[in-house]
Wavefront OBJ file of the C-alpha trace (Angstrom):
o trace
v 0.000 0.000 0.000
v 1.758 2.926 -1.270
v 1.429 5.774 1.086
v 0.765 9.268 -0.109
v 1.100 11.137 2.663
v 4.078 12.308 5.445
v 4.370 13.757 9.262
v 5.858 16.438 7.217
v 2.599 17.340 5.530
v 0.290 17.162 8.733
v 2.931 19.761 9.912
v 2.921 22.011 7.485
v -0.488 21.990 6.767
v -2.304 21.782 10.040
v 0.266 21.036 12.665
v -2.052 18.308 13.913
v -5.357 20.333 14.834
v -8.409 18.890 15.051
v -9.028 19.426 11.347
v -7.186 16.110 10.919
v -10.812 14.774 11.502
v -11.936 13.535 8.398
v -15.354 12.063 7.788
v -14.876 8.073 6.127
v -16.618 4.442 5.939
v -12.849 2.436 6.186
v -12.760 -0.873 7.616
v -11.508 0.150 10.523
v -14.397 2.342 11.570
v -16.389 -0.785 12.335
v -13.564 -1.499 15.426
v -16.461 1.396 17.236
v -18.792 -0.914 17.631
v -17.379 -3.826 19.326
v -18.020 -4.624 22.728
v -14.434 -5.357 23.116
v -12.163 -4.723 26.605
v -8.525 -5.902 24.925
v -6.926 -3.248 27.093
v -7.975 -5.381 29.959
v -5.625 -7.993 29.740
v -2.368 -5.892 29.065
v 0.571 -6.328 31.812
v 0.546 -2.510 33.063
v 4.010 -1.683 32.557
v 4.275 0.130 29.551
v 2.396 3.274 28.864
v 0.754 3.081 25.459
v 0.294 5.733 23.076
v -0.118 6.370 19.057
v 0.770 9.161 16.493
v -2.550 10.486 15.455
v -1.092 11.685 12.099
v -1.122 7.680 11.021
v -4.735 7.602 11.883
v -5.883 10.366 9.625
v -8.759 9.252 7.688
v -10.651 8.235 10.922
v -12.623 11.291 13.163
v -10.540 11.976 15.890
v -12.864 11.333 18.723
v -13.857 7.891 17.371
v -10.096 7.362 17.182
v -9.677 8.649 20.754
v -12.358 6.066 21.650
v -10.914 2.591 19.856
v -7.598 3.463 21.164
v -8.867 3.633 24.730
v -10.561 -0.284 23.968
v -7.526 -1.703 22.948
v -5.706 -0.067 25.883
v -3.737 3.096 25.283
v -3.928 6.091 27.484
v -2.525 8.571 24.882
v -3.361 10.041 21.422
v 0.003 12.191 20.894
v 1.354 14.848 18.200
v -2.329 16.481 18.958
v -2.760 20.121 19.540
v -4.839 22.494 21.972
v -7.930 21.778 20.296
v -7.629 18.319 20.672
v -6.446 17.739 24.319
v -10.343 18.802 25.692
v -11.533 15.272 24.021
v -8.439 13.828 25.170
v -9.381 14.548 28.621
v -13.266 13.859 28.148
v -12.205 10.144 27.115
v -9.323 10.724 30.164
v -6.770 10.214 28.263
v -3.739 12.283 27.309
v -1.469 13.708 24.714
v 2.371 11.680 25.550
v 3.718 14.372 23.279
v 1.948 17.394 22.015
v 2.327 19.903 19.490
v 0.751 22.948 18.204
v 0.555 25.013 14.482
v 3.633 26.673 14.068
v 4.506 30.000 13.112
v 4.089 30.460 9.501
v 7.006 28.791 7.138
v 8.393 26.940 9.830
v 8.648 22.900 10.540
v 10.767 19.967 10.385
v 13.794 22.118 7.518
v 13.234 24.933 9.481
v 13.417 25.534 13.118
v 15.895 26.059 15.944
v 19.122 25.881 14.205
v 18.545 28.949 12.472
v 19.066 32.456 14.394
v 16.424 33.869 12.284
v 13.262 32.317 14.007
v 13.984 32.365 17.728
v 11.730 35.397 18.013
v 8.943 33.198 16.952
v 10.042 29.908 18.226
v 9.775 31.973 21.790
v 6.973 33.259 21.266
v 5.311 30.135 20.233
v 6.891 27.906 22.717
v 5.877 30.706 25.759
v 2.013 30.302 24.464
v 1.794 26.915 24.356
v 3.833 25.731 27.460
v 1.112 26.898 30.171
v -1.862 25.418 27.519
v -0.030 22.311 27.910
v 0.628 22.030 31.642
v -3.183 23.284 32.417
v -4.376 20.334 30.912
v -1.389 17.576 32.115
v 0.702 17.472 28.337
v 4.180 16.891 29.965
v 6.194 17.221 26.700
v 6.023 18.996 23.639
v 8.036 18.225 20.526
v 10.389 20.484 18.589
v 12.843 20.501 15.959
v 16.328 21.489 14.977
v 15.714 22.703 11.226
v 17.550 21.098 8.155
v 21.301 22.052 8.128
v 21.209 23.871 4.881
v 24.969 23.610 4.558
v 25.671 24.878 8.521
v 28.426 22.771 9.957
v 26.912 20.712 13.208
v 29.122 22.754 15.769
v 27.425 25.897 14.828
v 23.679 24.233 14.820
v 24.466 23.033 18.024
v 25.216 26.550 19.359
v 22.186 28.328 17.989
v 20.070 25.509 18.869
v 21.406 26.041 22.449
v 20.951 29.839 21.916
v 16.945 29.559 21.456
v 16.226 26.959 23.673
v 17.565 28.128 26.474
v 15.352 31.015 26.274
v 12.567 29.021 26.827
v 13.965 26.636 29.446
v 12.302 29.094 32.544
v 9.348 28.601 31.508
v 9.434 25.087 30.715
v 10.605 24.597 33.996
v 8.240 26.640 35.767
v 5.271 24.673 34.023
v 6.982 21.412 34.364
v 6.502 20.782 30.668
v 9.446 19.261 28.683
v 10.780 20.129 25.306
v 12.167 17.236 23.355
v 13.357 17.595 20.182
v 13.074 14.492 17.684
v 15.931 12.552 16.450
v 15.227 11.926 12.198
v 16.879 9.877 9.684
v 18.002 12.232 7.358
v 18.974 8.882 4.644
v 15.578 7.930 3.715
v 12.607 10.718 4.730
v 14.100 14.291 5.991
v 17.005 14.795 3.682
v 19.538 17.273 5.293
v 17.934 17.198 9.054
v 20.189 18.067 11.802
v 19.293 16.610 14.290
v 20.005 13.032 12.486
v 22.356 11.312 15.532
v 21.687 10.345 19.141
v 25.045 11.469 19.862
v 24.218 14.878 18.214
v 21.272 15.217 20.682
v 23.229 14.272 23.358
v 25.711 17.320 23.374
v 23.303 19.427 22.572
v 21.311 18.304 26.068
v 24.663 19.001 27.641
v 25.026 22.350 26.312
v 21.266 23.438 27.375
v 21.740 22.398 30.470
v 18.161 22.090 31.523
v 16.261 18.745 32.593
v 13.024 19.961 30.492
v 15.139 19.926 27.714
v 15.450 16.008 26.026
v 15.297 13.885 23.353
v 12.512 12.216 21.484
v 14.385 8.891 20.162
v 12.746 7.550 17.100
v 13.655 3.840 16.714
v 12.745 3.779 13.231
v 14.642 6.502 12.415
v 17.699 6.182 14.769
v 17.452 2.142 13.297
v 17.997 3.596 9.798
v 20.908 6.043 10.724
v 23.077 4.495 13.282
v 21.164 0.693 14.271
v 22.805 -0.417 17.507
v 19.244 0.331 19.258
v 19.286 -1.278 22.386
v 23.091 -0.155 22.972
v 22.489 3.074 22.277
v 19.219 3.519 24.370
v 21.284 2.390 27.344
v 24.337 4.805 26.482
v 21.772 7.710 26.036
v 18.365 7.117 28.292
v 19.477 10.179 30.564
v 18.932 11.917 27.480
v 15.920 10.513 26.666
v 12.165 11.571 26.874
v 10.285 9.694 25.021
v 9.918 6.988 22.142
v 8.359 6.743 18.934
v 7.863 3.322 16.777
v 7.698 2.004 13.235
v 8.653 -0.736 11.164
v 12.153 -1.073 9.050
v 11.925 -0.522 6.459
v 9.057 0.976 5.085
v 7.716 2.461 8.483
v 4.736 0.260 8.613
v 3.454 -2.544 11.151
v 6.071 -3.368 13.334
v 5.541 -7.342 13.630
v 7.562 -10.451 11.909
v 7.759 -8.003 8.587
v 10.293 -5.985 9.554
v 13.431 -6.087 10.971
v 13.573 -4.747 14.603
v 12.765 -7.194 17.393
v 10.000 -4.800 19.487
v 9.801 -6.684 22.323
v 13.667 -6.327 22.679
v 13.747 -3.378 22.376
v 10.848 -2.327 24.716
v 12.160 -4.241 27.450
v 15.479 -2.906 26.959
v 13.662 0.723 27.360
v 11.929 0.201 30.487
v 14.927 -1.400 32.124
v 17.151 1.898 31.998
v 13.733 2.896 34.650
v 12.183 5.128 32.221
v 8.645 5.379 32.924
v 7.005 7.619 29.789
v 4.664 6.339 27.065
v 5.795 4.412 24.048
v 4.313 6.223 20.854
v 3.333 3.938 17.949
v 4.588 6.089 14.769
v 4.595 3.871 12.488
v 1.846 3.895 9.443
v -0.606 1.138 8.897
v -0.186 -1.165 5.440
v -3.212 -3.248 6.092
v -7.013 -2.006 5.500
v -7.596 -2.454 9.135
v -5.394 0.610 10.858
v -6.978 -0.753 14.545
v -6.144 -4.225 14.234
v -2.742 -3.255 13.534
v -2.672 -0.920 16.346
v -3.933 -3.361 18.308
v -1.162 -5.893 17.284
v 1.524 -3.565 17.727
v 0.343 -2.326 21.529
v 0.489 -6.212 22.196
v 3.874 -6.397 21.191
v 5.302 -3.762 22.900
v 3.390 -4.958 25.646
v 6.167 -6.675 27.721
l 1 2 3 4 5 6 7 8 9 10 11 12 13 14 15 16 17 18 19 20 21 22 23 24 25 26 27 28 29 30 31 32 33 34 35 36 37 38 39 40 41 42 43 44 45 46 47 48 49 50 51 52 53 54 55 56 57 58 59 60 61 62 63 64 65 66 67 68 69 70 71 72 73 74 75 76 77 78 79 80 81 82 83 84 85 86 87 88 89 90 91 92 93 94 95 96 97 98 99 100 101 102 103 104 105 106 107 108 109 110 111 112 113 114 115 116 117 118 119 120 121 122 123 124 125 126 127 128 129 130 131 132 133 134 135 136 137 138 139 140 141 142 143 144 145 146 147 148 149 150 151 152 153 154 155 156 157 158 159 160 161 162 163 164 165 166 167 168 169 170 171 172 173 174 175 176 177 178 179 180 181 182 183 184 185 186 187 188 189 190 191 192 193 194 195 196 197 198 199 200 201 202 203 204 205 206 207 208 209 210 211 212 213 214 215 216 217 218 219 220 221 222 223 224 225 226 227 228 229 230 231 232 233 234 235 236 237 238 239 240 241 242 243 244 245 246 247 248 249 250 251 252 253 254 255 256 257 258 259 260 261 262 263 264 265 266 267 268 269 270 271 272 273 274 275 276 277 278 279 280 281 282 283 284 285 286 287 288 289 290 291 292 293 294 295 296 297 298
């Protein structure tokens, strides 16, 4: 199933608002009416959450609903306008976001001087919306290098972030910016290395500052997962999923072992949500949800 669109494009065009919400008769719309409790029988150590950007073509609150069946506590990458049905359904967002100043997004964020005015700005706004309602971490970005050496994104990266660490402090909301491949799906991204991310923690110097480590992309870039997870988990916020290659289901069709991998997580003692990122193949997005919440289940 060839898949026509990216995280890029929610960002850019609606920066995951409720407008994401679209109206459809998919298979997996039928999930809403079965008297089903699978969440029931999960162990209770791992905190379950999903990217609602891979669940697109289904109406946010009906998404909001099957996820809480099957067990997860979290719809993440949602926005302010979102986070009152989260709560309704009590659940949460693991990681929120919001719509960015204009021309800004994955190529184009912290790493260049230019847009810490409205980085600032942005970030000051939405911190407090997120804390009133319990988000505990936002995501951010570094920006695409755009032939800047990494020494030099590191310090203006440092330089705008650390004017917003006070207030992510004060609100004890944390800003974690995402580790990408830049191989395969965000040519030129900075922020491409956990060891990158790393210094740059170091050099902010704040512990609402982190990292949001994407296996699939981090697989893609530098593999060694599990080593590099235990190296790093001071480091580390929160986790995002997906299959490799492709990005899709992450059972016996790809090449990561999950279960490994999750267990490997929640023995450094980290005690955040796991965020299923990866985008469904099969007609039935649920089921594979479902599957994948099972297998991370440990």
């Amino acid at each position: 199933m060839k898949t026509t669109f990216t995280r890029r494009d929610v960002i850019k065009n609606s920066a995951g608002l409720a407008g994401l919400g679209f109206l459809g008769n998919s298979m997996e719309h039928r999930f809403i009416e079965a008297d089903k409790q699978a969440g029931m029988d999960l162990k209770g150590k791992v905190n379950h959450s999903a990217c609602r950007w891979c669940y697109q073509a289904i109406p946010f609150e009906e998404l909001v609903m099957n996820a809480k069946k099957i067990g997860l506590q979290s719809i993440e990458l949602t926005g302010p306008d979102e986070w009152d049905i989260l709560k309704k359904h009590d659940m949460t967002a693991a990681i929120g976001w919001g719509k960015y100043p204009e021309g800004m997004g994955l190529p184009n964020f912290f790493n260049k001087v230019k847009n810490h005015d409205q980085l600032v700005a942005f970030y000051e706004d939405l911190i407090p919306k997120a804390a009133k309602v319990g988000v505990k971490n936002l995501i951010t970005f570094s920006g695409n290098r755009d032939g800047m050496s990494d020494e030099q994104g590191l310090l203006n990266c440092k330089k705008g972030l650390q004017r917003i660490m006070k207030t992510a402090e004060r609100h004890d909301v944390t800003i974690s910016m995402e580790l990408l491949n830049s191989k395969v799906n965000h040519k030129d991204y900075q922020a491409d290395h956990t060891e990158w991310g790393a210094v740059l923690c170091e050099m902010v110097g704040s512990d609402k500052f982190k990292l949001l480590y994407d296996i699939y992309h981090m697989q893609i870039m530098e593999g060694d997962v599990i080593a590099t997870i235990k190296k790093h988990h001071q480091y580390i916020s929160h986790y995002h999923t997906g299959g490799v290659p492709g990005r899709n289901e992450i059972d016996e069709s790809q090449e990561l072992n999950y279960a490994a991998i999750i267990k490997a997580i929640y023995d450094t003692g980290y005690k955040g949500f796991i965020g299923q990122e990866f985008i469904p193949a099969r007609a039935d997005k649920m089921a594979s949800l479902e599957q994948a919440v099972k297998i991370c289940d440990i």
